[in-house]
C-alpha positions in Angstrom: 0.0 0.0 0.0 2.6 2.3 0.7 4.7 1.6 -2.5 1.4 2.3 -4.4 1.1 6.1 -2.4 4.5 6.9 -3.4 4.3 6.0 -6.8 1.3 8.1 -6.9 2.7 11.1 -4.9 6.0 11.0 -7.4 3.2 11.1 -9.7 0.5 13.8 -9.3 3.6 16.1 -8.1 5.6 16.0 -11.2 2.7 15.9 -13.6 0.9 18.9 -12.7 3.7 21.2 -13.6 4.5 23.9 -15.8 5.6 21.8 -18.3 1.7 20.5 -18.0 0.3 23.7 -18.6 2.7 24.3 -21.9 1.6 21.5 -22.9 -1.9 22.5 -22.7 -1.7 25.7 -24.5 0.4 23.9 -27.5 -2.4 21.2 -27.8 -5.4 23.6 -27.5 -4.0 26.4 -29.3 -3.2 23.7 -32.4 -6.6 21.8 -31.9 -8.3 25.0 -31.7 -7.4 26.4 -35.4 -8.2 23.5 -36.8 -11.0 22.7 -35.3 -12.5 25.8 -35.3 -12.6 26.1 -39.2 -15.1 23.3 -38.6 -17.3 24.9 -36.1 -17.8 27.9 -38.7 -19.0 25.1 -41.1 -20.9 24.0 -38.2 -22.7 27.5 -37.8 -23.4 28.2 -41.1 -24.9 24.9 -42.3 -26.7 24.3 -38.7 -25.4 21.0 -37.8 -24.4 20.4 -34.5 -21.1 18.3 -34.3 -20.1 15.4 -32.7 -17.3 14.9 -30.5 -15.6 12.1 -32.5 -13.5 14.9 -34.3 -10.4 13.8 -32.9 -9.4 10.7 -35.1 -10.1 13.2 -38.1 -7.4 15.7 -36.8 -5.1 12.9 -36.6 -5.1 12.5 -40.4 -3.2 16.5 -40.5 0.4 15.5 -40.1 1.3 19.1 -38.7 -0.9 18.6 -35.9 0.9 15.2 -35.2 3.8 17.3 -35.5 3.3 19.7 -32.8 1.5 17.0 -30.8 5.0 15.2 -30.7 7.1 18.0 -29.6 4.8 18.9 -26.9 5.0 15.3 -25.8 8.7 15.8 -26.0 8.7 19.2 -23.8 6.3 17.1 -21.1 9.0 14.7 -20.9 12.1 17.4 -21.1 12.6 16.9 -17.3 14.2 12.6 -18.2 15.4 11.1 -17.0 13.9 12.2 -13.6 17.3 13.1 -12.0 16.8 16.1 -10.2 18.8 16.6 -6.8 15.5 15.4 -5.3 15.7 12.3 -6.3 18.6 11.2 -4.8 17.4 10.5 -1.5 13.9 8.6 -3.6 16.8 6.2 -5.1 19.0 5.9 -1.8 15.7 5.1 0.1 13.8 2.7 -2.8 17.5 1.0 -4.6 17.9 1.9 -8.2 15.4 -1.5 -9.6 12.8 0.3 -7.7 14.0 3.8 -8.9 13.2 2.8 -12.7 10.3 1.0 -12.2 8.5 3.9 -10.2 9.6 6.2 -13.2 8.4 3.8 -16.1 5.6 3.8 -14.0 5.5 7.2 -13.9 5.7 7.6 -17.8 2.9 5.7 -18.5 0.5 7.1 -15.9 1.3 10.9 -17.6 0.8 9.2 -21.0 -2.3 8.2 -19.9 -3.6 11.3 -18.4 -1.9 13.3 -21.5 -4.4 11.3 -23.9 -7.3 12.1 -21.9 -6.5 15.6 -21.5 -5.9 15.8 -25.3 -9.5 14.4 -25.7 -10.7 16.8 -24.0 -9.3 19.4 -25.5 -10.9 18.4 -28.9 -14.1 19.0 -27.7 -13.8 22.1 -26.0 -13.5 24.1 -29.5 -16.7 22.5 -30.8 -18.9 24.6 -28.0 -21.3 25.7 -28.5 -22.1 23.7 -31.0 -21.6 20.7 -29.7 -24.2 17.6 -29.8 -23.6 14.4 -27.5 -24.5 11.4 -30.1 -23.1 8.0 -30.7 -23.3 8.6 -34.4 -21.0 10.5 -36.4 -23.9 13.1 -37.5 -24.4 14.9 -40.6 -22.1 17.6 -40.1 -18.7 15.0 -40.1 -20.7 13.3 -43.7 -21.4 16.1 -45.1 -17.8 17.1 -45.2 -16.7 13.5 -46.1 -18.9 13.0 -48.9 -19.3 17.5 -50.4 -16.6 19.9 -51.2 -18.6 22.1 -48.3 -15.0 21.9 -46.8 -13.2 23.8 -49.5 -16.2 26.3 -49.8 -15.7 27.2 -46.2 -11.7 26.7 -45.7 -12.0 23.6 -43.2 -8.4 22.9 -42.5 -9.6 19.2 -41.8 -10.0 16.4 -43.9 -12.8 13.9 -43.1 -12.5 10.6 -45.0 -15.4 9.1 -45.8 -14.1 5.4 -46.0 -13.6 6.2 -42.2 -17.0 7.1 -41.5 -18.8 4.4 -43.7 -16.5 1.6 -42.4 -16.5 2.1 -38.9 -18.2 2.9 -35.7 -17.3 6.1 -34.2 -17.2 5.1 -30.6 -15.1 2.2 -31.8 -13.2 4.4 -33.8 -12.6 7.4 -30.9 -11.2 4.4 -28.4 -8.6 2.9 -30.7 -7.7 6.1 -31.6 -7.2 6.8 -27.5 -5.1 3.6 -27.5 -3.1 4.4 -30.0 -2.5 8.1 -28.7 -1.8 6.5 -25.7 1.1 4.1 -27.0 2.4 6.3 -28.8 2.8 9.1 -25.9 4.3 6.3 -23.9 6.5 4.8 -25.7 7.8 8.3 -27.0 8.7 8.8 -23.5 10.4 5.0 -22.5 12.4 5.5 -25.3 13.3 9.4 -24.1 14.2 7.2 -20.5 16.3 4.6 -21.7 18.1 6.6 -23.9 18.6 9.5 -21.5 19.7 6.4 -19.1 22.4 5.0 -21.6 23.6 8.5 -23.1 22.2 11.8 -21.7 19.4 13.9 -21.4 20.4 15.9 -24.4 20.4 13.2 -26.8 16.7 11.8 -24.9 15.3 15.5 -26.5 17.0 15.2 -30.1 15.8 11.4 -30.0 12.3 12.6 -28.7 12.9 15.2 -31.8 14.1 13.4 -34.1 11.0 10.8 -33.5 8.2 13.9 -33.5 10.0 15.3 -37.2 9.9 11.7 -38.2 5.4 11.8 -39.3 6.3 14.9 -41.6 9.1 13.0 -43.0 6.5 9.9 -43.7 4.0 11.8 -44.8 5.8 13.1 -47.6 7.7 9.5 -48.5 5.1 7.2 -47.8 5.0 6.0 -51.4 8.6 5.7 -51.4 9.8 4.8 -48.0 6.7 2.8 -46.5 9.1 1.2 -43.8 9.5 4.4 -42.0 5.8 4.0 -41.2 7.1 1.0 -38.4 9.2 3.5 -36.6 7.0 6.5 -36.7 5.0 5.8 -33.7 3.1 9.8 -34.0 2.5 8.5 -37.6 0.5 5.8 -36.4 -2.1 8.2 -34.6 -3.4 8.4 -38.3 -6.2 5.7 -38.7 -6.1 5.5 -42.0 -2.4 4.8 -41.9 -3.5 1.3 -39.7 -6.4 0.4 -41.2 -4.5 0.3 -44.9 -6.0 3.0 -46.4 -2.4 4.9 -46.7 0.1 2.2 -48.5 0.2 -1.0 -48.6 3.1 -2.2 -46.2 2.3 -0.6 -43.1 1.4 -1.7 -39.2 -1.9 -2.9 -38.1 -3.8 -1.9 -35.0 -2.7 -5.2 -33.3 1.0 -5.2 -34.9 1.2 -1.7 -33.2 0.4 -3.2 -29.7 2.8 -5.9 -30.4 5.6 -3.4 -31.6 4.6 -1.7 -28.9 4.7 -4.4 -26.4 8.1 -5.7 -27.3 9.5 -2.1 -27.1 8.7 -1.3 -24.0 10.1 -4.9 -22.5 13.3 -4.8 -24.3 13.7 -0.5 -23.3 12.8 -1.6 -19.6 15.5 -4.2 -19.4 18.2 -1.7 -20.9 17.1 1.2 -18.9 17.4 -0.9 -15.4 20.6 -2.5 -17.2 22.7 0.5 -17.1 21.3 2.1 -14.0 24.1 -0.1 -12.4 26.9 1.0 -14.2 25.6 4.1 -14.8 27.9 7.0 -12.7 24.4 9.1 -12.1 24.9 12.4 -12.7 22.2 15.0 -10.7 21.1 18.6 -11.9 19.3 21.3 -9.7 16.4 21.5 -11.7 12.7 21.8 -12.0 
């Protein structure tokens, strides 16, 4: 019981931070213009919209973009050795160390997704409708040009609409956001374990820069789509609809899977031999 309260004190106090809040403001001031290009279509036509919108503004490979480098500015702060910490590692032994702070990654990851899902819907008041169905507004822009007519920045495919459900559709998408924040940030920790925390950012970086360089390849390079984890918050990418050789939904977890297994043994691999080296910050 006690190990569980510390791993959720290390949590809630180094989650809601100002690297939170930044993260916040990236997300809803990104979600926000795209999005709101939609509500105007919204107005005008008198549809209400539903709150599936997310899994369409993961189709815009600038917003996946700016969605990974705010995921990389959350985790800036990895791996986790501020002076702080020194006496959490004394007290717990370094096993225990790592484990809290995977721990620790994947409880922000999840809490990041949610808040990102939340801040897709927030742009779509007032017009907002609470339906299980995708509603006209989200068909009418899959299967019209209304889009062009009234500059939506979005793109809503309509082989995603007709195909699947959108409750369905919003929770894989969740998953998938989910993974991808997570992983993002194990491979930040490891790295940052084996090398530095300079190289965790331009890895981080380097990952985040790595959906624009798909997007514009894909019919050249279709491998890159396997080691693009922010590419893969684009449905259509999974389900087949993008190129031909690219991950499923359930290769994805098992990528995923096997990632995070081998980047946990590495990471509490070289916190042995690792001569730790603690900063005075944040």
């Amino acid at each position: 019981m006690n190990k569980t309260k510390h791993v959720w004190q290390d949590f809630v106090n180094n989650f809601f931070s100002r690297r939170l809040l930044f993260f916040c403001i990236f997300q809803f001031y990104i979600l926000h213009y795209y999005i709101n290009s939609v509500k105007r279509f919204s107005i005008a036509a008198d549809y209400p919209a539903s709150p599936w919108i997310l899994p369409f503004v993961g189709q815009n490979v600038y917003f996946l973009f700016i969605y990974g480098i705010s995921v990389i500015y959350f985790y800036s702060n990895i791996p986790f050795m501020q002076g702080n910490e020194m006496y959490a590692l004394i007290r717990e032994g370094r096993k225990k160390w790592v484990y809290a702070k995977i721990l620790r990654i994947w409880m922000s990851a999840v809490s990041l997704s949610f808040i990102e899902v939340v801040l897709s819907i927030l742009p779509l008041f007032p017009c907002l409708e609470w339906t299980a169905e995708w509603g006209k507004l989200y068909n009418s822009l899959a299967m019209t040009n209304a889009g062009l007519e009234y500059n939506v920045k979005l793109s809503f495919s309509y082989e995603l609409i007709i195909e699947h459900d959108p409750f369905m559709t919003m929770l894989i998408f969740g998953i998938i956001l989910c993974i991808s924040t997570g992983l993002v940030g194990m491979i930040m920790f490891a790295v940052s374990i084996c090398v530095n925390r300079t190289t965790a950012v331009l890895m981080g970086t380097f990952l985040s820069v790595l959906s624009v360089v798909f997007a514009n390849l894909y019919l050249y390079q279709q491998w890159i789509s396997f080691i693009s984890p922010f590419s893969w918050m684009n449905l259509l990418l999974l389900y087949g609809k993008v190129c031909k050789n690219a991950p499923s939904f359930s290769a994805v977890i098992i990528m995923a899977a096997i990632s995070v297994f081998i980047l946990s043994g590495i990471s509490l691999k070289k916190i042995y031999i690792k001569d730790l080296d603690w900063t005075d910050e944040e």
